[in-house]
Backbone as a ProteinNet text record, in pm:
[ID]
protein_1_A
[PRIMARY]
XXXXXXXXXXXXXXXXXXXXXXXXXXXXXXXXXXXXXXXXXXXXXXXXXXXXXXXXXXXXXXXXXXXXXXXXXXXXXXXXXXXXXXXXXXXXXXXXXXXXXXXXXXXXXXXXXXXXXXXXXXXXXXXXXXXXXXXXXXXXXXXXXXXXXXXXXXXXXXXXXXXXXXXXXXXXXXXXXXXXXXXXXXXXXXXXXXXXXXXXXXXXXXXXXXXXXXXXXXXXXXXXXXXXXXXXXXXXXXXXX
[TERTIARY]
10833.8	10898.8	10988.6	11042.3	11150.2	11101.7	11156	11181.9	11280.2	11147.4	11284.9	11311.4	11467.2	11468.9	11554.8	11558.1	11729.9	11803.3	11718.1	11829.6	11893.3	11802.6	11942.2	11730	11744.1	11626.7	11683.3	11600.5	11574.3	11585.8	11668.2	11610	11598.8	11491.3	11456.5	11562.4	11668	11802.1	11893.8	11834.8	11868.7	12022	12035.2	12115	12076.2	12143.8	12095.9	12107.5	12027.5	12028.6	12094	12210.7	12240.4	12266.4	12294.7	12318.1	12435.3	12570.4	12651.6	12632.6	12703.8	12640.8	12689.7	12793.1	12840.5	12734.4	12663.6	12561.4	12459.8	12436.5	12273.8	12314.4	12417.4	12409.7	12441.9	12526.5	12601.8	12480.5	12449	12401.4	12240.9	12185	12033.8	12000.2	12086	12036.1	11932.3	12013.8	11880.3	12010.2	11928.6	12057.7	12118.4	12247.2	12333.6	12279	12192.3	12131.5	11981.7	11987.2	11836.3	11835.1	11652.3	11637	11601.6	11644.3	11653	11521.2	11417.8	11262	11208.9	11257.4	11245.1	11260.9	11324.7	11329.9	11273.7	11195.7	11211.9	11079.7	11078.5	10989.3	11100.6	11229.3	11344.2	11346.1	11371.1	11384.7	11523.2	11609.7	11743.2	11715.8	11666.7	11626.6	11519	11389.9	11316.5	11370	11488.5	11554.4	11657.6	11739.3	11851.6	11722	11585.2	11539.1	11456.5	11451	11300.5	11438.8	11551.1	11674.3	11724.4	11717.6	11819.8	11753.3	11646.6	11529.7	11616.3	11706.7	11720.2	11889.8	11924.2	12053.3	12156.8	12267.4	12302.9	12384.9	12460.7	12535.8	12515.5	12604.2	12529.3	12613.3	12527.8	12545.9	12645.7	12616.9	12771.1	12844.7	12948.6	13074.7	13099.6	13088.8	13161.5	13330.8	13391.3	13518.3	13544.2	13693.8	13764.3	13666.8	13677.8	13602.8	13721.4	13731.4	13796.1	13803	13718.4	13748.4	13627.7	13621.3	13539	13549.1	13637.7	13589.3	13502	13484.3	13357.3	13272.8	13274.2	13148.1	13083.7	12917.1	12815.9	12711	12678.2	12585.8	12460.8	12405.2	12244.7	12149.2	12056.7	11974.9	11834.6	11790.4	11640.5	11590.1	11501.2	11457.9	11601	11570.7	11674	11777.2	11747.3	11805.9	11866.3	11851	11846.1	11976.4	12092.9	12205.5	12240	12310.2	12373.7	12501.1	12596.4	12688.7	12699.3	12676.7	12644.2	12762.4	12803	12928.3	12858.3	12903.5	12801.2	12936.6	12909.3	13063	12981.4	13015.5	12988.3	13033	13093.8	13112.2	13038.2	13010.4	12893.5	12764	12764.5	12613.4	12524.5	12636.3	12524.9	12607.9	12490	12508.6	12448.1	12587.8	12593.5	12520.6	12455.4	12445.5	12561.3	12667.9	12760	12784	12686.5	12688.3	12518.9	12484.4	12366.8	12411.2	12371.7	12392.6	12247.2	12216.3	12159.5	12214.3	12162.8	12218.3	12205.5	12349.4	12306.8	12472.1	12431.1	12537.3	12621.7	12726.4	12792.3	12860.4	12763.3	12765.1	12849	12902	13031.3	12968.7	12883.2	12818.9	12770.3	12757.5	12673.4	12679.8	12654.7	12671.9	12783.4	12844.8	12970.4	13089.1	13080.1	13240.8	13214.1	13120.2	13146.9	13171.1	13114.3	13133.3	13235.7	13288.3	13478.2	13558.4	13526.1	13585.2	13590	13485.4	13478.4	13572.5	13577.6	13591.9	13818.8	13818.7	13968.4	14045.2	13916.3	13940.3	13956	13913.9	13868.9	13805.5	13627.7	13562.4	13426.6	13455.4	13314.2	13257.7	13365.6	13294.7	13309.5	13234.6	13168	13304	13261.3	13381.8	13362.4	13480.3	13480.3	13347	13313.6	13206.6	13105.9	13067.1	12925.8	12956.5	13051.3	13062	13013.6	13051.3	13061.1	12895.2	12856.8	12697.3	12622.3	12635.8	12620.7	12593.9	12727.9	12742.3	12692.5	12680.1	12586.1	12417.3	12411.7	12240	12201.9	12328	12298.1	12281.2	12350.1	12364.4	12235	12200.2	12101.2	11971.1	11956.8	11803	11866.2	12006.9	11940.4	11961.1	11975.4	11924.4	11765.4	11678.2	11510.5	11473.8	11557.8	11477.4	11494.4	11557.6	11585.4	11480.3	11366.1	11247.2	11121.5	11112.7	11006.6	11009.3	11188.7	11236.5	11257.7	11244.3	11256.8	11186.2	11050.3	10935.3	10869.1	10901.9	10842.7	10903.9	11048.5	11061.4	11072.5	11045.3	11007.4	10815.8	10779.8	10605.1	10664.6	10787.1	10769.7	10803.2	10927.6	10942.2	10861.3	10744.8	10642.1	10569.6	10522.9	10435.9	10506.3	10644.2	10731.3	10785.3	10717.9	10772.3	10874.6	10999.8	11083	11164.8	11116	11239.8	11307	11448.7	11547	11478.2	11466.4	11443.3	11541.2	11604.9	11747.1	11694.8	11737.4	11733.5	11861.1	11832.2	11909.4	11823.5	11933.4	11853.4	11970.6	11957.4	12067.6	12156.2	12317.8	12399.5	12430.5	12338.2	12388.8	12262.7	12307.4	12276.2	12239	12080.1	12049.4	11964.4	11948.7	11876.5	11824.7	11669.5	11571.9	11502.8	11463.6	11388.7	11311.4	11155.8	11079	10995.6	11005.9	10972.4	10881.4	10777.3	10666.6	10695.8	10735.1	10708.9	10575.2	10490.1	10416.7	10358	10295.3	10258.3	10372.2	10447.9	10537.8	10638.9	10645	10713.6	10837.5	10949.8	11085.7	11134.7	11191.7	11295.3	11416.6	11508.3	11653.4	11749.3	11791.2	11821.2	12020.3	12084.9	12214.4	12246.3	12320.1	12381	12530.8	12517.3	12688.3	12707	12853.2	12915	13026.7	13037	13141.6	13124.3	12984.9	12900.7	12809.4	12817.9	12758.9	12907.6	12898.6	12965	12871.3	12898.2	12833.2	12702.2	12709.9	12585.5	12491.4	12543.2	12440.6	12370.6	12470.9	12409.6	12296.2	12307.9	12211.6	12109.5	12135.3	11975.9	11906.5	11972.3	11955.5	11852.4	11904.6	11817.2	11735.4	11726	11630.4	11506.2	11536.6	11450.3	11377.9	11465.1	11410.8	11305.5	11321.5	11242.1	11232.3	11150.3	11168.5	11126.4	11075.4	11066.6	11085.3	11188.1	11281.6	11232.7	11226.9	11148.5	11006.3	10984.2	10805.3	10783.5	10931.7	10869.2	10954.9	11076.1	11182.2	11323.7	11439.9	11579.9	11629.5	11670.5	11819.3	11871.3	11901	11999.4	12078.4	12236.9	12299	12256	12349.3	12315.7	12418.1	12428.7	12533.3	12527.8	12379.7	12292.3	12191.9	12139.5	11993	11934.7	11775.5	11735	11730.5	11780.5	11824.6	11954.6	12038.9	12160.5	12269.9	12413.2	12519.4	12494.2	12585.7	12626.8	12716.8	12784.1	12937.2	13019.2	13110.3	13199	13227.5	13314.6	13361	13310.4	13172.8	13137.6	12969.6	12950	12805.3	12799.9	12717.6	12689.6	12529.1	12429.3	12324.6	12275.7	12138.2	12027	11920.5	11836.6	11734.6	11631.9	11524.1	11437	11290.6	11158.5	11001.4	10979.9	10910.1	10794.3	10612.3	10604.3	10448.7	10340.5	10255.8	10143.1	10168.3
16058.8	16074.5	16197.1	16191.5	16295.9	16425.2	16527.2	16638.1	16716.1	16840.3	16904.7	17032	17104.7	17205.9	17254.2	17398.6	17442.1	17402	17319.8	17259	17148.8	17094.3	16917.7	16856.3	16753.4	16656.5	16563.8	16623	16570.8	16446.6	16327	16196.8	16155.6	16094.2	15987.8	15975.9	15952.1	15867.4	16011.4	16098	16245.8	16361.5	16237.3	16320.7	16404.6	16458	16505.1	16447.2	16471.2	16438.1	16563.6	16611.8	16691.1	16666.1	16748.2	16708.5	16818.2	16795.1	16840.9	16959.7	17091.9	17183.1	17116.5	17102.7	16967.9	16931.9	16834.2	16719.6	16773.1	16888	16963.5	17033.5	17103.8	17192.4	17035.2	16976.2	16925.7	16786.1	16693.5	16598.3	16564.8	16733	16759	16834.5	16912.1	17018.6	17146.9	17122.5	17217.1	17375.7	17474.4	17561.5	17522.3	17592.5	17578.5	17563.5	17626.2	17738.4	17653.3	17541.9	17494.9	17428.2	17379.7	17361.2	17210.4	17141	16996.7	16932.6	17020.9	16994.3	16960.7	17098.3	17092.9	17011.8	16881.4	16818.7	16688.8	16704.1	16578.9	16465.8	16478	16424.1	16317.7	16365.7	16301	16163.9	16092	15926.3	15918.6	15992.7	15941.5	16043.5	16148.5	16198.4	16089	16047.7	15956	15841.7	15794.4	15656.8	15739.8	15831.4	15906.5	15889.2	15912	15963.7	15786.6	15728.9	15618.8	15477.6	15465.8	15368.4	15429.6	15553.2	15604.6	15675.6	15665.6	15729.6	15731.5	15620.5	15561.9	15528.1	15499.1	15408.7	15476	15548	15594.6	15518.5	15405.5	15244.2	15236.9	15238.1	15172.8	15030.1	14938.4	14812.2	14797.1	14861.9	14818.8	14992.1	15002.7	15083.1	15141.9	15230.7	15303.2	15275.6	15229.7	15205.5	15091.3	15066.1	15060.1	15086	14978.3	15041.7	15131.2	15274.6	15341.1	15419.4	15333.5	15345.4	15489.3	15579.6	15645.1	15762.9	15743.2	15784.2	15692.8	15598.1	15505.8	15554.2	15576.8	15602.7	15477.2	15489.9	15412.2	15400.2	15316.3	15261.2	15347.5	15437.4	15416.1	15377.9	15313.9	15254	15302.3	15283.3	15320.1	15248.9	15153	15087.4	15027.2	15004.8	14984.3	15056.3	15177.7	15305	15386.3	15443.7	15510.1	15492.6	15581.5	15543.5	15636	15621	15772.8	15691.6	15792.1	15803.8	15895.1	15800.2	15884.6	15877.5	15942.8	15973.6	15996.8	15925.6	15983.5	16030.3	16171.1	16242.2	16250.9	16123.9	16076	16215	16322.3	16431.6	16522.3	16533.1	16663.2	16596.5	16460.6	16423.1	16464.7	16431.6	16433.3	16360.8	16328.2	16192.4	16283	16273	16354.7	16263.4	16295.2	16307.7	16319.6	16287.8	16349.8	16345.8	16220.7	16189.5	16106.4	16133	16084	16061.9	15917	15910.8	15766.2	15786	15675	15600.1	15483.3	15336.1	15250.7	15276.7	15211.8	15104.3	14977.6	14914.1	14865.8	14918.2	14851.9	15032.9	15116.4	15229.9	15327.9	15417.9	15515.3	15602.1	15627.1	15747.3	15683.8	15578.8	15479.3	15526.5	15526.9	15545.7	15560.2	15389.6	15363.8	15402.7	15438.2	15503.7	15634.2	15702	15831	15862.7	15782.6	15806.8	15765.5	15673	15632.5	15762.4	15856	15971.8	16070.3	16093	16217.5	16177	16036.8	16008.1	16006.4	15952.9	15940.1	16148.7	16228.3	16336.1	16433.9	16358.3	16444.6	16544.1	16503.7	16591.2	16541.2	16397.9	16353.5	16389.4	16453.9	16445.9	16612.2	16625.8	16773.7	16848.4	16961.1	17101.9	17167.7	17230.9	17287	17418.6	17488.5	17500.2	17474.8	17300	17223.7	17242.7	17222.2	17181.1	17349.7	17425	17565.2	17580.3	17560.9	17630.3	17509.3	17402.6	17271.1	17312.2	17369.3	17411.4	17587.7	17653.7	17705.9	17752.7	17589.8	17594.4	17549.2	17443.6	17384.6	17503.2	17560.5	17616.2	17757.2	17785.3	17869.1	17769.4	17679.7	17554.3	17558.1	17490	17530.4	17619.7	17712.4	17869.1	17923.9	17875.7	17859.4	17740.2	17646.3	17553.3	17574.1	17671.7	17723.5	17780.3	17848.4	17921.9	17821.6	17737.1	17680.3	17547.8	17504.6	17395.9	17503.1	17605.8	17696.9	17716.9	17796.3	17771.6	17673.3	17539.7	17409.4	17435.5	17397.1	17389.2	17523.7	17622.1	17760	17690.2	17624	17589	17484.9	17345.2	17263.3	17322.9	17405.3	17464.7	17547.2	17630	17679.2	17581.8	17502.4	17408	17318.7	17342.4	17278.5	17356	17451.3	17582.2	17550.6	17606.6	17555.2	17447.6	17386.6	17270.1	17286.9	17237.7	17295.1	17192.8	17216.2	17137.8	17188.3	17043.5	17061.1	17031.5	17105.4	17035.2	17097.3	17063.7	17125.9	17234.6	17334.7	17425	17475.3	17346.5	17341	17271.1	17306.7	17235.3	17268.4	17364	17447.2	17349.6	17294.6	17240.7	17336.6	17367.4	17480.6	17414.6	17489.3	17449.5	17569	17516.1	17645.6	17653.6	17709.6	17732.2	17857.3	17792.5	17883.5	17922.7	18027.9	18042.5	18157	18167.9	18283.7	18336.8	18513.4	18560.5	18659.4	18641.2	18751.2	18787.2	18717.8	18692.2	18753.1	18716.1	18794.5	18646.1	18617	18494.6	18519.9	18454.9	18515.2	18348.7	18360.7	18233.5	18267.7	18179.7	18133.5	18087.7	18091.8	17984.1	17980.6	17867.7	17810.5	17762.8	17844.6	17833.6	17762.7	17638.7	17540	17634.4	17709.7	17811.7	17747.7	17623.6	17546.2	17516.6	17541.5	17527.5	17653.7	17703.1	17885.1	18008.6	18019	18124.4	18265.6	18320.2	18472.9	18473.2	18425.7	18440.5	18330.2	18227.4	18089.1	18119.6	18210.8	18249.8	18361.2	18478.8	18550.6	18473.6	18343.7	18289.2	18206.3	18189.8	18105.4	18210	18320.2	18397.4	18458.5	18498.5	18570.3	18416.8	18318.5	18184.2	18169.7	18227.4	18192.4	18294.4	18377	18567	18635.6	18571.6	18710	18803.6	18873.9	19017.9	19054.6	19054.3	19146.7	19241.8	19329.7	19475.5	19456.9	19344.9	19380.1	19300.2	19176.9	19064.4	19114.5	19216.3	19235.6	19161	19317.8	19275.1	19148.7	19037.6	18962.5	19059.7	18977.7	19027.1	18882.1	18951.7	18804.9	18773.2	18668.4	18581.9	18503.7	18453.2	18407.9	18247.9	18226.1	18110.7	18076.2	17952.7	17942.4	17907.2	17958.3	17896.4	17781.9	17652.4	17541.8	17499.5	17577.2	17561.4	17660	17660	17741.6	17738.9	17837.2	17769.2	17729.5	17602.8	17590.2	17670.4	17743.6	17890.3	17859.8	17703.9	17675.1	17646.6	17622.5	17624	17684.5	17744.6	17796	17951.5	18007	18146.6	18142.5	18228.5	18246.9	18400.8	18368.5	18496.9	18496.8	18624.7	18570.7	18672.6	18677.9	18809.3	18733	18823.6	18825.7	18735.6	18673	18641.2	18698	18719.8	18749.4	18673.6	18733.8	18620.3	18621.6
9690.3	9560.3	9563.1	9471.5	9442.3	9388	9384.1	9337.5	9233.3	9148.5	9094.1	9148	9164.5	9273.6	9192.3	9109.7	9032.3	8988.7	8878.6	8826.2	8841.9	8930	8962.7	9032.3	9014.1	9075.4	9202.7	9309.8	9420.7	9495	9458.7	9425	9615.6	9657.2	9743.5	9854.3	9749.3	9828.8	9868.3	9899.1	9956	9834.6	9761.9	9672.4	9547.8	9462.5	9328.4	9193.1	9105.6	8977.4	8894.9	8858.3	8774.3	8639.9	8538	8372.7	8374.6	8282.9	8286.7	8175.5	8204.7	8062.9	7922.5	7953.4	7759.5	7745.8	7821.2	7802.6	7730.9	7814.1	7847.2	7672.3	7659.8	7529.1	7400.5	7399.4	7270.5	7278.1	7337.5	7359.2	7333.4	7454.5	7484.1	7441.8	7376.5	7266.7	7355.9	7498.4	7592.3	7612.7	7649.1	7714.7	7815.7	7831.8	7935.8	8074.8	8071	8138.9	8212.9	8124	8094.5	8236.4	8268.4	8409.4	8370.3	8440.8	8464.1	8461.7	8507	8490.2	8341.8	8266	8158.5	8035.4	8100.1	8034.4	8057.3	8176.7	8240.6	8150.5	8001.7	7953.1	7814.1	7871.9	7786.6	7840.4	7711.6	7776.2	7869.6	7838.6	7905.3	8075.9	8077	8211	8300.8	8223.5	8314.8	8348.6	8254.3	8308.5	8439.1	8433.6	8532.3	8665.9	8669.2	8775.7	8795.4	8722.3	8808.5	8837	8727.7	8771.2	8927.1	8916.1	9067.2	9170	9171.9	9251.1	9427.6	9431.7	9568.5	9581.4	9451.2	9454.1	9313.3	9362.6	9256	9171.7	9254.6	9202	9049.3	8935.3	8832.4	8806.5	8741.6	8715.2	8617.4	8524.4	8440.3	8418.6	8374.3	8337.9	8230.4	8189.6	8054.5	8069.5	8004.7	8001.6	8158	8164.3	8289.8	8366.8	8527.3	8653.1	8678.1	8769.6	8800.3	8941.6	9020.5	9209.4	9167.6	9268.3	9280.8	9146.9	9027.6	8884.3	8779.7	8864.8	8775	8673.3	8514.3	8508.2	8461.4	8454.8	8489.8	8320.3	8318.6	8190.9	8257.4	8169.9	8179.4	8061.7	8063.4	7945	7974.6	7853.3	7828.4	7687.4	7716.1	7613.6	7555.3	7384	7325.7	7184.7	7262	7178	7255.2	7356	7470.2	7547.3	7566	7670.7	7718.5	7816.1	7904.3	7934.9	7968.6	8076.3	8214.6	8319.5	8420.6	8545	8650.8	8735.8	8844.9	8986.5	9087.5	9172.2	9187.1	9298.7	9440.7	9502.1	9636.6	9744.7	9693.1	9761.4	9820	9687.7	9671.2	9687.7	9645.6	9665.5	9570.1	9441.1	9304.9	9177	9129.9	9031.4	8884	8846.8	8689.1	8604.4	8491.5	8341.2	8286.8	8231	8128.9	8019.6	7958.5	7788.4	7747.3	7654.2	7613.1	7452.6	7437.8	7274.5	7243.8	7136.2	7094.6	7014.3	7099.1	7063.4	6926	6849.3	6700.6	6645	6765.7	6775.1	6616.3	6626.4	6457.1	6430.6	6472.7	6370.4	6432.7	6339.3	6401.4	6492.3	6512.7	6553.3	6712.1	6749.2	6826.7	6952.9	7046.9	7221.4	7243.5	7238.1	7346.4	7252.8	7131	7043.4	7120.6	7130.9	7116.7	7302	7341.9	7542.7	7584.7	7449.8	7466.8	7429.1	7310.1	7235.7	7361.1	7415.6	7513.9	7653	7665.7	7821.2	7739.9	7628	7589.3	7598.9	7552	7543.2	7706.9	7797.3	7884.4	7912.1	7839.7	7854.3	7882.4	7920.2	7967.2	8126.1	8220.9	8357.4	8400.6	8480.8	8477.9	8524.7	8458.1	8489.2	8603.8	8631.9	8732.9	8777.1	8633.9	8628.7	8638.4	8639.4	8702.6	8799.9	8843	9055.8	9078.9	9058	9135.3	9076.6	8981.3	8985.9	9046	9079.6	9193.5	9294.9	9386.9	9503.4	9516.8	9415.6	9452.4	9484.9	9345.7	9350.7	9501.8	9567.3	9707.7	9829.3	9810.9	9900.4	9883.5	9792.2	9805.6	9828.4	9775	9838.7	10001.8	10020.2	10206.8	10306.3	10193.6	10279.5	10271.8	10157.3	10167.6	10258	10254.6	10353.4	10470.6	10493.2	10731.2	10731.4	10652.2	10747.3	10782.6	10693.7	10767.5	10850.8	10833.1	10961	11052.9	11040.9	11169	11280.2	11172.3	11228.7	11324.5	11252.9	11306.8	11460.5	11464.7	11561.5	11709.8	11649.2	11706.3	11754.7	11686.1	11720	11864.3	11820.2	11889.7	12041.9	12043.2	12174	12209	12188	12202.3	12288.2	12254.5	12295.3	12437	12440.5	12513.9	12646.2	12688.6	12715.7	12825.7	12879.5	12925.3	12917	12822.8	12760.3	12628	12626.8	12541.4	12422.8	12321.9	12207.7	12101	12046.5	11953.5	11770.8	11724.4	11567.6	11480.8	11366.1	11243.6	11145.7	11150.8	11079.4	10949.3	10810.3	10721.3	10827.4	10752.9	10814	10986.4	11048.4	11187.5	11281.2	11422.3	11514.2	11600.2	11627.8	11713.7	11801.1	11946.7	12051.9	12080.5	12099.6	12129.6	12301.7	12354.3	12462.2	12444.9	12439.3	12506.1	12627.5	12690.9	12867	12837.9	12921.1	12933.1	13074.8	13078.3	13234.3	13184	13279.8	13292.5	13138.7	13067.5	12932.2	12818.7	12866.4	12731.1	12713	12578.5	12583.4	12505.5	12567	12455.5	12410.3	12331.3	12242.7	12299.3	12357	12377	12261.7	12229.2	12113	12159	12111.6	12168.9	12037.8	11902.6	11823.5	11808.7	11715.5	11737.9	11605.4	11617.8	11549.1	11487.6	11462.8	11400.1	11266.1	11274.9	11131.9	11075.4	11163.7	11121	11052.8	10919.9	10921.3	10861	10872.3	10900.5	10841	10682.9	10599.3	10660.7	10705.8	10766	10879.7	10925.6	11120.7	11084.1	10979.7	10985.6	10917.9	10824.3	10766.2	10896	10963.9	11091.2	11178.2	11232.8	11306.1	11217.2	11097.8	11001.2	10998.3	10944.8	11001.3	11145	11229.8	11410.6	11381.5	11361.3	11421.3	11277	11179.9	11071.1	11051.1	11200.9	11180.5	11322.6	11297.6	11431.4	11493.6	11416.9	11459.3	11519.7	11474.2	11490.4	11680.9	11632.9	11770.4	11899.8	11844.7	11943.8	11875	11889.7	11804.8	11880.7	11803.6	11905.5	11955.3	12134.4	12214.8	12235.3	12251.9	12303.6	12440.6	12453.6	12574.7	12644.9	12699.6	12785.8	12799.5	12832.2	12864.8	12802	12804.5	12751.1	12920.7	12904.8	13029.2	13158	13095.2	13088.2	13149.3	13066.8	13105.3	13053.5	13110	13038.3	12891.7	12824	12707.8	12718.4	12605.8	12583.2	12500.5	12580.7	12526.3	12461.6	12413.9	12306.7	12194.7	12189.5	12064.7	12025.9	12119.9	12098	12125.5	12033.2	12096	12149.1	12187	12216.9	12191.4	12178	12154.8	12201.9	12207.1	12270.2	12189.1	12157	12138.9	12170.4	12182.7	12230.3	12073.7	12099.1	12013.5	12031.9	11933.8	11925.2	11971.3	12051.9	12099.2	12260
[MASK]
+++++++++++++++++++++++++++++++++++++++++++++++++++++++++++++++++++++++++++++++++++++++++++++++++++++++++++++++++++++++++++++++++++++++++++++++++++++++++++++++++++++++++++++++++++++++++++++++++++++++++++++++++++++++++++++++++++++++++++++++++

């Protein structure tokens, strides 16, 4: 099952559930500010999370289909509606309007998700995207220490063989070798995807306590093999034990 993580829910299908601040303040009556959890006892949030758990597709359209500005019907019971936007970019599927359903009446769902979408103010601001991309990017800078770890255990156990994973968006290869009971980590960083702040969560993840296990030193090589100049750097420091 899914998750809630800062503000946006986790869904299955590896993307996010966000609510736009319009939505969240004028609509949900929650703060700007408010955490996506917090609400998650709203009929129009449990339909956003158990309809899209997997599939962000919606079946029918608020207005015009509009190529990848589609927005999407959501329902709940028979009061209950959303307008929802999935930005196949970023890899999150907005909230942007919630109204209840009172077909005939001025006030109803689809007048008013027509009013906002005629106004241009139904799909998230430049302000959702930027506190988006930064809630992302701080979740996968907590998630490098303990995919770190893991695979700091698997090459442990592997000793002399290069073992590759992802640590966030950076492709790292580890080797661990024992001389004479002292065991050090190799590691062969792809720097195409490391920029400065990623590479230090990267080694702060490999070794987080430098001082205690031994500083990174560069490297040239991993045990194994060269590196490739062109796109890898290397380090090496002791591990404990």
């Amino acid at each position: 099952m899914g998750r809630f993580h800062r503000g946006a829910y986790i869904a299955d299908g590896g993307y996010e559930h966000r609510v736009t601040a319009r939505c969240l303040e004028e609509d949900l009556g929650a703060p700007e500010e408010g955490e996506l959890e917090s609400l998650s006892g709203h009929e129009i949030i449990r339909a956003l999370r158990h309809k899209h758990e997997r599939d962000p597709t919606p079946t029918d359209t608020v207005g015009p289909a509009a190529g990848a500005m589609t927005l999407g019907v959501l329902r709940y019971g028979n009061d209950h509606r959303g307008a929802t936007w999935f930005d196949s970019r970023a890899g999150v599927l907005w909230l942007c309007a919630y109204r209840v359903h009172r077909s005939g009446m001025p006030d109803d769902a689809f007048p008013y998700f027509d009013g906002l979408r005629r106004a241009r103010r139904i799909f998230p601001t430049d302000a959702d995207r930027e506190r988006a991309l930064r809630d992302q990017a701080i979740r996968l800078v907590e998630s490098i220490p303990e995919e770190a770890q893991r695979l700091v255990g698997e090459a442990a156990t592997r000793q002399g063989e290069e073992c590759a994973g992802m640590l966030g968006p950076v492709p790292v290869c580890l080797v661990v070798i024992e001389i004479e009971g002292i065991r050090e980590l190799h590691i062969a960083v792809d720097i195409r995807r490391a920029d400065p702040n990623m590479l230090a969560a990267v080694l702060v993840g490999l070794c987080p306590n430098p001082d205690e296990f031994g500083a990174w030193r560069p490297t040239t090589a991993l045990p194994t093999r060269p590196l490739d100049r062109t796109c890898e750097i290397g380090y090496s420091c002791l591990l404990q034990g």
